[in-house]
Each structure stands twice: as C-alpha cells, then as structure tokens.
BALOBA-1460 file (C-alpha; in Angstrom, 3 decimals):
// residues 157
<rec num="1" residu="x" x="-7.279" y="-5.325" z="15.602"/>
<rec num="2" residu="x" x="-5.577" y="-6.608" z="12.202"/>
<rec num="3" residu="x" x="-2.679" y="-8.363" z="11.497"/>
<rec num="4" residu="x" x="-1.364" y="-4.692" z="10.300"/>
<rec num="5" residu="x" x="-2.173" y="-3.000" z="13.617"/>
<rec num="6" residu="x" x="-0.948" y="-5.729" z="15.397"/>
<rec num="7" residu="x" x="2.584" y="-5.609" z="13.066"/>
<rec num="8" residu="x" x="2.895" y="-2.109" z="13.730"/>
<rec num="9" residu="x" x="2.257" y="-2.096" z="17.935"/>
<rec num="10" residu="x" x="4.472" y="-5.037" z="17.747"/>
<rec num="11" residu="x" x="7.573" y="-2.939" z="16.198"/>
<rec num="12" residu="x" x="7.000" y="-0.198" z="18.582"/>
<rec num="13" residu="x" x="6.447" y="2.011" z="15.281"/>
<rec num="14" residu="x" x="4.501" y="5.565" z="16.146"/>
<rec num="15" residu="x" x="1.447" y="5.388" z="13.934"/>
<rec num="16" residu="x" x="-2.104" y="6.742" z="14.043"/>
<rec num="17" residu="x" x="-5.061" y="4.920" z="13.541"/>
<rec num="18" residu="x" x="-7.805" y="6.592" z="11.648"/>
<rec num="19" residu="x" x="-12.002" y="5.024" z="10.922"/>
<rec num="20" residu="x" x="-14.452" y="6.581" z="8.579"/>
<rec num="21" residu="x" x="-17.621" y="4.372" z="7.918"/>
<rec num="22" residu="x" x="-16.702" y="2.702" z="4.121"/>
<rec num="23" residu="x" x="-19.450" y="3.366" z="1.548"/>
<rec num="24" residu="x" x="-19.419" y="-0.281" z="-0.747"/>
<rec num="25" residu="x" x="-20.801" y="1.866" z="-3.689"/>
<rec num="26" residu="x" x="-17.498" y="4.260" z="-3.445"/>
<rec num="27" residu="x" x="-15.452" y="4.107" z="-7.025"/>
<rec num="28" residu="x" x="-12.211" y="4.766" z="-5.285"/>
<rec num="29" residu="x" x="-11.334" y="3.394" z="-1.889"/>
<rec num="30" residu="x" x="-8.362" y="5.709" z="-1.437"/>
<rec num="31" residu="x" x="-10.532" y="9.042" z="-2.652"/>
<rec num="32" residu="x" x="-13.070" y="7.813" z="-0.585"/>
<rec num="33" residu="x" x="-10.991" y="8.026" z="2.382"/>
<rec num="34" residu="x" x="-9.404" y="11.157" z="1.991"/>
<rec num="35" residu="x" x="-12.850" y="12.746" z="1.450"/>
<rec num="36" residu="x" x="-14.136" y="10.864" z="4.945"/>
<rec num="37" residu="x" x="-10.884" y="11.754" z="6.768"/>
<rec num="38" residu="x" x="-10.584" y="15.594" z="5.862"/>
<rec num="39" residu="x" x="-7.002" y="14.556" z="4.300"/>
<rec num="40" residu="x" x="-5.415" y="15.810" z="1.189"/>
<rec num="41" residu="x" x="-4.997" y="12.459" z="-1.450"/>
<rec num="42" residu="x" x="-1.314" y="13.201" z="-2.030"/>
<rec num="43" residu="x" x="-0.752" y="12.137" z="1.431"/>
<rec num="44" residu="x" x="-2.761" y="8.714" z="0.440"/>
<rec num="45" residu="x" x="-1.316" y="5.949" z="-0.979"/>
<rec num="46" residu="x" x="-3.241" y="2.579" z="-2.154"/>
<rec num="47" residu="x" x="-1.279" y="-0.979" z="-1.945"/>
<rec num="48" residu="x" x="-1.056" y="-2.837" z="-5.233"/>
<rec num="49" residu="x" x="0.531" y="-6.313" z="-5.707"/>
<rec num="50" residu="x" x="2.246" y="-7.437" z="-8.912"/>
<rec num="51" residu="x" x="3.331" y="-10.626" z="-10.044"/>
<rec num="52" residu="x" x="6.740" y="-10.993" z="-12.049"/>
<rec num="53" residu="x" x="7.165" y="-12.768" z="-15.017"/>
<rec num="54" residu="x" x="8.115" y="-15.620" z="-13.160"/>
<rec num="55" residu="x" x="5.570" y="-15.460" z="-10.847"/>
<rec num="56" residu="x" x="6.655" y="-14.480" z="-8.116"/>
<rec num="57" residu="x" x="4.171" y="-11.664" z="-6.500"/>
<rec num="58" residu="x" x="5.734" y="-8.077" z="-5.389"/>
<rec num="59" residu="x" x="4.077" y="-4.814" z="-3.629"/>
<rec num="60" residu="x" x="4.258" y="-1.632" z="-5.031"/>
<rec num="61" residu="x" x="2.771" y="1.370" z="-2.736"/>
<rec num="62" residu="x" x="1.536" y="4.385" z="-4.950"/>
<rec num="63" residu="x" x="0.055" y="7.856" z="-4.089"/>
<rec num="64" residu="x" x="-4.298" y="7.521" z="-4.780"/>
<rec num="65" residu="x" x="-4.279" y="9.592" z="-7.335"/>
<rec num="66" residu="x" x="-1.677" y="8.392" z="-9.476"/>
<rec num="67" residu="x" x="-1.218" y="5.396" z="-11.510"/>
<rec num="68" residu="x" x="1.672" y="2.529" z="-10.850"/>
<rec num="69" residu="x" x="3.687" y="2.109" z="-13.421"/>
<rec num="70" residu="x" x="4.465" y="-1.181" z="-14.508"/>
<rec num="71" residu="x" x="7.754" y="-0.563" z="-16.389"/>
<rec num="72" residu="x" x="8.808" y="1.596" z="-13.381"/>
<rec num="73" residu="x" x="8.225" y="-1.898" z="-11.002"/>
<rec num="74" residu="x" x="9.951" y="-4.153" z="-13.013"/>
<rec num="75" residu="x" x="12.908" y="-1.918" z="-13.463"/>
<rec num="76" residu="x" x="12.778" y="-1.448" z="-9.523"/>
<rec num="77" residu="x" x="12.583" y="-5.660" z="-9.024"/>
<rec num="78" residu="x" x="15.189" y="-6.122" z="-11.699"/>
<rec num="79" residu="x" x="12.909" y="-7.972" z="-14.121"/>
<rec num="80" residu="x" x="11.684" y="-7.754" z="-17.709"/>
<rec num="81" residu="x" x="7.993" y="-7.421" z="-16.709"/>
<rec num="82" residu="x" x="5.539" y="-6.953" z="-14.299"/>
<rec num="83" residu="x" x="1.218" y="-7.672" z="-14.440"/>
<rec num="84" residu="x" x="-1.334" y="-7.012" z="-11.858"/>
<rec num="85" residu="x" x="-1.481" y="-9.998" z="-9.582"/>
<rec num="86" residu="x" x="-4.778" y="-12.281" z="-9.581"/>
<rec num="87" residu="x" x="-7.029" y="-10.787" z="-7.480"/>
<rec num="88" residu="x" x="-6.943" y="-14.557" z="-5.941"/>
<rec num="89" residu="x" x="-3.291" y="-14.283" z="-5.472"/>
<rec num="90" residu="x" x="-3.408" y="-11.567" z="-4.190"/>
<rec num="91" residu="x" x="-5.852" y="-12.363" z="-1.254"/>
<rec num="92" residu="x" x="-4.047" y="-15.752" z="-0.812"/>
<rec num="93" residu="x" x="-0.553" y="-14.515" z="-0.441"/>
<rec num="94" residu="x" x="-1.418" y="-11.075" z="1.626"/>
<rec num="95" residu="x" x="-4.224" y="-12.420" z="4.212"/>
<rec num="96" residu="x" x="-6.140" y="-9.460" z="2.612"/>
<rec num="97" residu="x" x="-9.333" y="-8.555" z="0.538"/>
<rec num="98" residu="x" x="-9.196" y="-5.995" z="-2.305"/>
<rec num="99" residu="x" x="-9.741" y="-2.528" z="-1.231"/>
<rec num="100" residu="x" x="-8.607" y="-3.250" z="2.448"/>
<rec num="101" residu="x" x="-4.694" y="-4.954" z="1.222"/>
<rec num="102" residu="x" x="-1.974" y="-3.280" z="4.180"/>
<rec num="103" residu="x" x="1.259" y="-3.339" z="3.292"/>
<rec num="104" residu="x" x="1.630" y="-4.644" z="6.724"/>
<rec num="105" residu="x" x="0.914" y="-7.423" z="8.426"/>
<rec num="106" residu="x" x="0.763" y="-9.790" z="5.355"/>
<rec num="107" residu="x" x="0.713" y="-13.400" z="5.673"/>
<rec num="108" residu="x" x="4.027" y="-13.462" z="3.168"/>
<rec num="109" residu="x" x="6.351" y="-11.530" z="3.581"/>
<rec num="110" residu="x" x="6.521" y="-9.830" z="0.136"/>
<rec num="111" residu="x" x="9.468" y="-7.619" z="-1.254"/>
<rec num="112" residu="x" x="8.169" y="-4.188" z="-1.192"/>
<rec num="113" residu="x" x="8.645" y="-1.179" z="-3.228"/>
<rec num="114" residu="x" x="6.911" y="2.662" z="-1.927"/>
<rec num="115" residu="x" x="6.699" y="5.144" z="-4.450"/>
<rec num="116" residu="x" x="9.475" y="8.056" z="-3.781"/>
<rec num="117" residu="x" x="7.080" y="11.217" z="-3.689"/>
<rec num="118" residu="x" x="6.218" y="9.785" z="-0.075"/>
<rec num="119" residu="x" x="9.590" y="10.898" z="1.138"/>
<rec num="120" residu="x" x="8.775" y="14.817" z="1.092"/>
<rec num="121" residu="x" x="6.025" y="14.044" z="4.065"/>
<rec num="122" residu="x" x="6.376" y="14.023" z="7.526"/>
<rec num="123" residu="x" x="3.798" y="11.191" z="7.297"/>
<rec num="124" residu="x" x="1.404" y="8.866" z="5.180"/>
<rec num="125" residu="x" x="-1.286" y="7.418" z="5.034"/>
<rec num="126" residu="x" x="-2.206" y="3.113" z="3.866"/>
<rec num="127" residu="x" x="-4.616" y="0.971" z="4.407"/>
<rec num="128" residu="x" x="-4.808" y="-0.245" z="8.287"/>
<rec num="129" residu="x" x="-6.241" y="-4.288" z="6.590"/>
<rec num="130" residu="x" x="-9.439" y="-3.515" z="6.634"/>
<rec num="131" residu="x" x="-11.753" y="-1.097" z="4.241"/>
<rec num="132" residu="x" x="-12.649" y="1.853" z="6.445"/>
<rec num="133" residu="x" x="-9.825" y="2.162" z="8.496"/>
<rec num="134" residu="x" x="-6.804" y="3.781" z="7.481"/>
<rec num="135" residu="x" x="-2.841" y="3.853" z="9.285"/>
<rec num="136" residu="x" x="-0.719" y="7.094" z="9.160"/>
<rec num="137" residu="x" x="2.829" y="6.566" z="9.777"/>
<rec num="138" residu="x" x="6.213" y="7.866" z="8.965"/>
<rec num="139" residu="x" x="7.536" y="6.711" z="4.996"/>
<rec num="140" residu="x" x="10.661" y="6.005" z="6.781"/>
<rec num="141" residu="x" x="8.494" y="3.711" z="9.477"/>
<rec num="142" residu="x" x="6.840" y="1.769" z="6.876"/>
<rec num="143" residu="x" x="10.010" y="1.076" z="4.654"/>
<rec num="144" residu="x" x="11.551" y="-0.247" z="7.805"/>
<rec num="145" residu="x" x="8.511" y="-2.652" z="8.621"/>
<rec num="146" residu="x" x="8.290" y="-3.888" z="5.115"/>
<rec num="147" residu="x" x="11.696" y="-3.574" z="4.513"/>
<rec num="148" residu="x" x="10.886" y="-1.397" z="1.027"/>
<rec num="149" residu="x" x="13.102" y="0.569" z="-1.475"/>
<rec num="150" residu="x" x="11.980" y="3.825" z="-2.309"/>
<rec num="151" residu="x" x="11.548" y="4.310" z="-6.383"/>
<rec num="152" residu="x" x="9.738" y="6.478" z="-8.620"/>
<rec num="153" residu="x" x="6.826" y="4.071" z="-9.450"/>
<rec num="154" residu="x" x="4.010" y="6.309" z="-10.120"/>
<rec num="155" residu="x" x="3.054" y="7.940" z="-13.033"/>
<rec num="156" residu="x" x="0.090" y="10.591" z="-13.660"/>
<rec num="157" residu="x" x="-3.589" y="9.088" z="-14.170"/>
C-alpha cells in the first residue's frame, strides 16, 4: 500500500479505497478519474503544492474542476504571495510524483489548506499516492490527518 493508505489505516480514519486502470495519455488526472469511477467531479479534488515567497512549500486541496487561486492561498498562509512549487520540490518534499501527490502520507509534514466547498459532502475524494487509485474520506477526516484549515481557495476555470 502507500504511505497515504498506510497514514490513513494508521489513524483509524474510515476511508474507501477506489482503482481504475490510469490512461498516461489522459489530459486531466482528476477528470479522468471521475469518468473511470462513475463519480461526479465536484466530489474530486486534485492536491497542489505552493511555495511561499520565502520558500517555504504549502498544500492547497481544490475541487478538479476548478482552479486554485493563488491570492486566495496566500491570504489563507498569511503571506504576500504564493507560486506553483517546482515540480522537483514538489516530489522531494511530498515522497510523491505529479499526478499521483496525496495529501497524506507525505514525507514532510506540510501545512495544509482544503478548499471550503468540500464541507457540504458527506465525503471526498484525493489521490490515494499513486495515479489510478483514488481515497474517499470524510472532509472533516482529512483536515484532521493533515491538520488543514478550510478556506475558499478555488476559483472557476
């Protein structure tokens, strides 16, 4: 299992684990699993890390079919500005490759921020650390694992 299962077993945190056979030539991993799960993508959120102006990386967890936005983070981390992290950071700091990064389980423990739309669902789904396999859990659940504020993050494509 991955270091995100594992986190999740380990806090004794109800979760379901769903697989759907990853396509590499898919645009969008978290429209790709939607489709391939027979979920709707509001109830799909993709893990993006930022890095503050003083470098210090953050995770922001966004609905699939909405954008983050970056003034949104860095009024949530209480800085001036936030960029998308290097995608070698990024791997680096979170144990993680692109398209498969779980807010759980990371090698660092990064300060986490979920988009607030998640609260009106019973559950949600991110990635499970791998591409292809996918974790639903409670929003509650997950802010308690990654110890995340809830803020409105997100803004239309």
């Amino acid at each position: 299992m991955t270091p995100a299962v594992n986190s999740a077993k380990k806090h004794n945190i109800a979760f379901t684990l769903h697989q759907y056979q990853h396509e590499a030539s898919s645009a969008s991993f978290g429209l790709e699993a939607a489709e391939k799960l027979s979920v709707t993508p509001e109830k799909i959120f993709k893990t993006l890390v930022v890095s503050t102006q003083d470098k210090q990386l953050a995770v922001a967890i966004v609905p699939v079919m909405q954008q983050l936005d970056l003034k949104a983070m860095a009024k949530a981390l209480h800085c001036k500005k936030v960029t998308m992290a290097d995608k070698a950071q990024v791997e680096k700091s979170t144990g993680y490759v692109l398209g498969g990064v779980s807010p759980l389980g990371q090698k660092k423990n990064l300060v986490t921020v979920i988009d607030k739309s998640c609260m009106a669902l019973a559950t949600m789904f991110v990635s499970g650390g791998r591409r292809g396999l996918e974790i639903e859990l409670a929003p509650k659940d997950l802010a308690s694992l990654t110890r995340a504020a809830f803020f409105a993050i997100s803004t239309e494509d």
